[in-house]
MARDREN-453240 format. One record per residue (C-alpha): residue number from 0; chain; x, y, z. Coordinates in steps of 0.001 Angstrom, whole numbers, plus 500000, padded with zeros to 6 digits. Layout:
BEGIN
num/chaine/east/north/up
NUM/A/X/Y/Z
...
This chain:
BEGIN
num/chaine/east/north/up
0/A/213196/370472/472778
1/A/210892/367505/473130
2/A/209671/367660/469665
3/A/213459/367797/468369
4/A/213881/364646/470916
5/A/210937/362889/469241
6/A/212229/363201/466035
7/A/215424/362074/466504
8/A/214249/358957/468823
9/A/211855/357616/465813
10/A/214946/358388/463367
11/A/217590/356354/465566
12/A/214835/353771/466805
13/A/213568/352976/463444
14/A/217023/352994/461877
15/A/218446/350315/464608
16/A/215043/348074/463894
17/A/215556/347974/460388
18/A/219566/347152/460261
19/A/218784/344771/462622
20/A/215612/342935/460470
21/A/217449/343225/457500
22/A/220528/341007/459301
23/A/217648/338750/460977
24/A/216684/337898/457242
25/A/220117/336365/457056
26/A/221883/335517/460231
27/A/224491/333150/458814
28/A/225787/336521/456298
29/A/226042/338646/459479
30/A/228209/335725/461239
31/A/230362/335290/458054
32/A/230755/338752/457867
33/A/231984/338823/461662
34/A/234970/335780/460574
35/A/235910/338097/457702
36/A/236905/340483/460749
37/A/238275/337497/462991
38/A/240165/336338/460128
39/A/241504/339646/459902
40/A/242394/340106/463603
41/A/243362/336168/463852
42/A/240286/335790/466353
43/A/239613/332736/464531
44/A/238477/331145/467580
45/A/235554/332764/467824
46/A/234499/331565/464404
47/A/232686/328916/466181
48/A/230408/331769/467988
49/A/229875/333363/465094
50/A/226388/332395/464387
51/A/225231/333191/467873
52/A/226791/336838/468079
53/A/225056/337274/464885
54/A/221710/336201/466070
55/A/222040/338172/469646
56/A/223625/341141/467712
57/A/220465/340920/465521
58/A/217748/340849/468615
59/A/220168/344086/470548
60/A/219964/346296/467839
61/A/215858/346038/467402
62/A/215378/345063/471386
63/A/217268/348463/471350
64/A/215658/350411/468539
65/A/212139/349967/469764
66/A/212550/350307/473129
67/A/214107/353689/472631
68/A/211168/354703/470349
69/A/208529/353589/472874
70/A/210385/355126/475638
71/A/210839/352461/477850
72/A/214165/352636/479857
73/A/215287/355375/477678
74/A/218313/356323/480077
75/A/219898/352589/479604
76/A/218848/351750/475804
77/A/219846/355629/474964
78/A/223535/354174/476670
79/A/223526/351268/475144
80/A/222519/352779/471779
81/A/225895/354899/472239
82/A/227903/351790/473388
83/A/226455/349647/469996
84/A/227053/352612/467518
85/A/230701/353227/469506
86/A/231388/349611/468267
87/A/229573/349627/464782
88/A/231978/353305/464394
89/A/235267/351496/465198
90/A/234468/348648/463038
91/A/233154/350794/460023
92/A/236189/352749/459916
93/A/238649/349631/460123
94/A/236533/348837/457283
95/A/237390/352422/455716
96/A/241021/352679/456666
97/A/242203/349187/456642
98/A/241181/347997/453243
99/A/241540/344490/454942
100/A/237485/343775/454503
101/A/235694/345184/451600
102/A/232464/346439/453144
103/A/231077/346461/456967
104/A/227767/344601/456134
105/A/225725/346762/457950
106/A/222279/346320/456224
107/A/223501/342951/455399
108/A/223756/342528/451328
109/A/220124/343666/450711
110/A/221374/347615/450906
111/A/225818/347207/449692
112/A/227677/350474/450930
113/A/230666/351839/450161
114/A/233000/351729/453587
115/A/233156/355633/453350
116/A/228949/355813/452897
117/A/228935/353318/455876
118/A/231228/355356/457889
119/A/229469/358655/457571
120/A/225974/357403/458271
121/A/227770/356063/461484
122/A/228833/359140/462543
123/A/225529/361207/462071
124/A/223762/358645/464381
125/A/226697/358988/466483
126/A/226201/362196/466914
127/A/222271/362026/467283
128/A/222934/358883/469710
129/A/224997/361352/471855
130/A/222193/363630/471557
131/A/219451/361245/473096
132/A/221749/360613/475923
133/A/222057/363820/477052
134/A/218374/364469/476288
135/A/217003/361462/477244
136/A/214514/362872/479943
137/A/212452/364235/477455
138/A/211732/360517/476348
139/A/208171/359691/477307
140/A/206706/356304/477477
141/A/204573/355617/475026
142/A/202586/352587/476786
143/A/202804/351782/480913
144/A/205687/349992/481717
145/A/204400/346506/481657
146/A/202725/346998/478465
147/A/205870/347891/477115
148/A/207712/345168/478564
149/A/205273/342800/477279
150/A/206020/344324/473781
151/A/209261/343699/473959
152/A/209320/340437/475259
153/A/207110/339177/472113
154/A/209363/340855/469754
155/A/212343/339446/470583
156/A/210749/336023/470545
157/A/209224/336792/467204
158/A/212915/337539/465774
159/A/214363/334067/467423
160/A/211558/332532/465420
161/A/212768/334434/462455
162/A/215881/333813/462374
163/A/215483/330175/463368
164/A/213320/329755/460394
165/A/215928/331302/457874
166/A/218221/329224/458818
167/A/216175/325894/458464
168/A/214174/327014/455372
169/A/216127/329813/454005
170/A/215874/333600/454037
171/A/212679/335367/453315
172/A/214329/337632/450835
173/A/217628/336845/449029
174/A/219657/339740/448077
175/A/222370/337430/446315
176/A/223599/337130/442889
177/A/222546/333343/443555
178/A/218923/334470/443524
179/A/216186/333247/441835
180/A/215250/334507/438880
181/A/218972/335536/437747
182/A/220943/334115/435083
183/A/224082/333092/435885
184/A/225955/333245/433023
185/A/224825/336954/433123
186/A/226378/337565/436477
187/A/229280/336053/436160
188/A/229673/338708/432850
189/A/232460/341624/434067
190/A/230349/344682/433760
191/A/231077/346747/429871
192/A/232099/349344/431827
193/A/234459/347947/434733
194/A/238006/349297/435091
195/A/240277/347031/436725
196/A/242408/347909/438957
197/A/246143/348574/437992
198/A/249660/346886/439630
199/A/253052/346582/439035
200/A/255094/344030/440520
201/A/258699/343544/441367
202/A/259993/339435/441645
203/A/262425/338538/444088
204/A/265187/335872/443322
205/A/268157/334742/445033
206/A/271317/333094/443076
207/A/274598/332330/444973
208/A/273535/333940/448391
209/A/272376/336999/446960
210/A/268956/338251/446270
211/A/267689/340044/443657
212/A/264718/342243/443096
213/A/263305/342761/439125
214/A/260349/344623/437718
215/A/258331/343062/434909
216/A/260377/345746/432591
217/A/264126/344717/433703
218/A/263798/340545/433720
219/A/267521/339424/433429
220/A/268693/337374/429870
221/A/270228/334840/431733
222/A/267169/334232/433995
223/A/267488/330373/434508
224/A/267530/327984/437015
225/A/270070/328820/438763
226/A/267901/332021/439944
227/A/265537/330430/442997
228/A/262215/332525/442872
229/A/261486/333716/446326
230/A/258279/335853/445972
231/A/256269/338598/444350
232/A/254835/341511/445646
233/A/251970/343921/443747
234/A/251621/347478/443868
235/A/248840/349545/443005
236/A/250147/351789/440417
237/A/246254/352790/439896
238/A/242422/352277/441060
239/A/240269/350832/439162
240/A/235975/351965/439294
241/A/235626/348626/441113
242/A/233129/347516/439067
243/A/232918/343445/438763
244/A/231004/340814/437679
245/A/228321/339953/440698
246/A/229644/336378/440577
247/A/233564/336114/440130
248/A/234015/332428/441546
249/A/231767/329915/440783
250/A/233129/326497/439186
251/A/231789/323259/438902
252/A/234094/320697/438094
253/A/234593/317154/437696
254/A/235593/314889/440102
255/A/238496/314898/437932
256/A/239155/318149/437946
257/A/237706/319464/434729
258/A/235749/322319/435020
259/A/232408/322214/433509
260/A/230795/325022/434684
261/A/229629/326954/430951
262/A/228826/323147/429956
263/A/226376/322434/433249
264/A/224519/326392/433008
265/A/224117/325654/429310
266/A/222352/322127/429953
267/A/218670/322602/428213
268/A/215778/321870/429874
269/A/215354/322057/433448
270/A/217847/320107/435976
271/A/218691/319992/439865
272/A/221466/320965/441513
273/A/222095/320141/445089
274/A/224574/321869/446948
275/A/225725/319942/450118
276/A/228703/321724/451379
277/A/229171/318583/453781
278/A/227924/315525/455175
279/A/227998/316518/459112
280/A/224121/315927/459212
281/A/223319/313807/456388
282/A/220854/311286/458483
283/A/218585/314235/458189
284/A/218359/314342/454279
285/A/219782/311437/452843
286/A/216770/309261/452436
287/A/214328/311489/451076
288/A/217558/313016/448794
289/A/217848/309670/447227
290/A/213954/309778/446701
291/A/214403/312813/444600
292/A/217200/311563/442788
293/A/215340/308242/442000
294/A/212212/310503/441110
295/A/214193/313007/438666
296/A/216165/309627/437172
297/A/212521/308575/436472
298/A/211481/312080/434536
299/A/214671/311991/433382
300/A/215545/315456/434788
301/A/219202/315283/435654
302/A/220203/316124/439032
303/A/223901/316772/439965
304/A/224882/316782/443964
305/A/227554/319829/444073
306/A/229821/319624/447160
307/A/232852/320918/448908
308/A/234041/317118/449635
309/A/234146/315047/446644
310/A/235672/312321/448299
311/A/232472/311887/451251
312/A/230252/312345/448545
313/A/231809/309351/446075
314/A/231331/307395/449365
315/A/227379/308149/450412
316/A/226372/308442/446233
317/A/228306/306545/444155
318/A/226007/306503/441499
319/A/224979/310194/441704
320/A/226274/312550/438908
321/A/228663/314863/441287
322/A/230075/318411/440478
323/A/233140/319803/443016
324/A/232628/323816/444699
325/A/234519/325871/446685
326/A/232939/325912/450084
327/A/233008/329714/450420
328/A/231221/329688/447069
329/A/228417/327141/447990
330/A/227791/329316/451617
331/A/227031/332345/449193
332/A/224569/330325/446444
333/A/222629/328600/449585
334/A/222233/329650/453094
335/A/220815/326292/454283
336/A/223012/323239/454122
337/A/222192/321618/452169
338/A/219724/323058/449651
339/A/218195/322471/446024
340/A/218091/324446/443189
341/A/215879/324341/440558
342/A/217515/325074/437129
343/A/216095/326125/433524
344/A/219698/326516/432049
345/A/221757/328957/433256
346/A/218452/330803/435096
347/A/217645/329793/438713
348/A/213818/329001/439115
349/A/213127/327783/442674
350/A/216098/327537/445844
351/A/214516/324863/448235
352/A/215897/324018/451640
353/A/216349/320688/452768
354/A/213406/320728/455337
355/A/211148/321635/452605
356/A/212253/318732/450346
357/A/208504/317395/449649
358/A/208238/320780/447334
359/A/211060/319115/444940
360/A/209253/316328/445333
361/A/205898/317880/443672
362/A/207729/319758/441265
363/A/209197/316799/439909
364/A/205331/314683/440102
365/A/203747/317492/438114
């Protein structure tokens, strides 16, 4: 029995510690993950917290991981394994049976799953958790107890140094279509082999008091305007392979509103884009920002600051060629607020946090 324990221990252990370093690569995806399920639940109060439930849920699921593989407590962390996967079960199969949130996140987007891949791995270490539980006697220390303390202690301080440092200087590894290396124009291609998915719809009118429900197929002749539209509602006639392109949403437009995205990822040469989704903390990076700009002016490189609020950024850089982004859009292409990117047309060369501005600055003096 002890050998069947031992397996099972190094299985669970080592599959907690590396969900949990994959999130710790990229905190802020785990908390926007976690409003996508707030948002669904209208818990949007706890956006707020989201960050720090991400970074404790981060430091549980390793803290608990490798101190059930070294044996140290192994009757609590084998219960508290159960309580986290309890919780990681329920929220996997809202994912599965809901269809509210697309995926679950739970190896953040390094390793995607499908909800129902997601779901079954939960329930096979649901079942081994259970397992351990029951079994959890035959869990031998590895070290003493202090040693293994100590262990632990300077783990979970090595992860809050982690995690601090991805969020200041961005993660180690980035797993998204904003990555460098990739082409954008390529990613924002629908795949040759996508099938969409298929709807039909019904429109609902009202004219004198009445209301009046029409498929596409059965639009009235005398549909004028004395018919008030009231809504429309799609149904899923049939599911497509839900294959799509990796990037379905990035713009850049004018502060007039003309998109210029194809225009801007076609520019030759090499050019800068900084993405400042706001200006909450822009004391920290607005001098040596205006630096760079004055620097790429100089090597004539252009530079283009891409932000969420065009109207804040018209007032700090009036002279500064600007570009409008969703905000949802500019979380996804860079982690740190705010961050540069390093462009050779459409393919992204370097992504440089703000606290490591003085690398811009050398690229630009070589």
């Amino acid at each position: 029995m002890k050998y069947i324990v031992g397996i099972v221990r190094w299985l669970v252990g080592l599959l907690f510690i590396f969900s949990g370093l994959v999130k710790a690569n990229d905190p802020l995806g785990l908390s926007y993950k976690m409003q996508e399920f707030f948002e669904a639940w209208h818990w949007s109060f706890f956006d707020n917290f989201s960050l720090y439930m991400a970074f404790g849920m981060n430091i549980l699921e390793i803290l608990a991981g490798l101190a059930i593989i070294i044996g140290w407590q192994s009757k609590f962390f084998s219960r508290l394994l159960l309580i986290l996967i309890i919780f990681f079960t329920f929220l996997t199969s809202y994912v599965l049976f809901s269809g509210k949130i697309k995926t679950c996140g739970c190896f953040g987007d390094c390793i995607p799953l499908t909800p129902i891949q997601t779901f079954t791995k939960d329930v096979i270490l649901l079942v081994l958790i259970i397992f351990l539980t029951l079994t959890y006697k035959y869990i031998k220390p590895i070290f003493a107890s202090t040693s293994s303390l100590f262990i632990l202690i300077i783990v979970v301080g090595l992860i809050c140094i982690m995690q601090w440092y991805v969020l200041r200087h961005l993660p180690f590894v980035d797993c998204l279509p904003y990555k460098v290396g990739n082409n954008l124009i390529e990613e924002m291609k629908t795949p040759p082999n996508a099938v969409p998915d298929t709807y039909s719809y019904t429109f609902e009118y009202e004219k004198n008091g009445k209301k009046f429900h029409f498929s596409e197929d059965n639009l009235p002749d005398d549909l004028d305007s004395t018919y008030e539209f009231i809504g429309r509602k799609a149904t899923l006639v049939k599911k497509g392979n839900g294959l799509t392109a990796a990037i379905t949403d990035f713009t850049l437009q004018t502060p007039t509103g003309t998109d210029t995205t194809q225009a801007i990822l076609q520019t030759p040469g090499k050019y800068i884009l900084f993405f400042a989704k706001d200006f909450d903390n822009i004391d920290r990076w607005k001098s040596m920002f205006e630096a760079i700009y004055d620097e790429a002016k100089s090597k004539q490189i252009p530079l283009f600051l891409v932000t969420a609020q065009m109207h804040a950024a018209e007032k700090f850089f009036p002279t500064v060629p600007l570009l409008q982004c969703d905000a949802t859009v500019m979380k996804t292409a860079a982690r740190v607020n705010p961050t540069y990117i390093i462009m050779q047309g459409p393919v992204v060369l370097q992504k440089i946090s703000f606290a490591d501005a003085f690398k811009v600055m050398a690229f630009l003096k070589k």
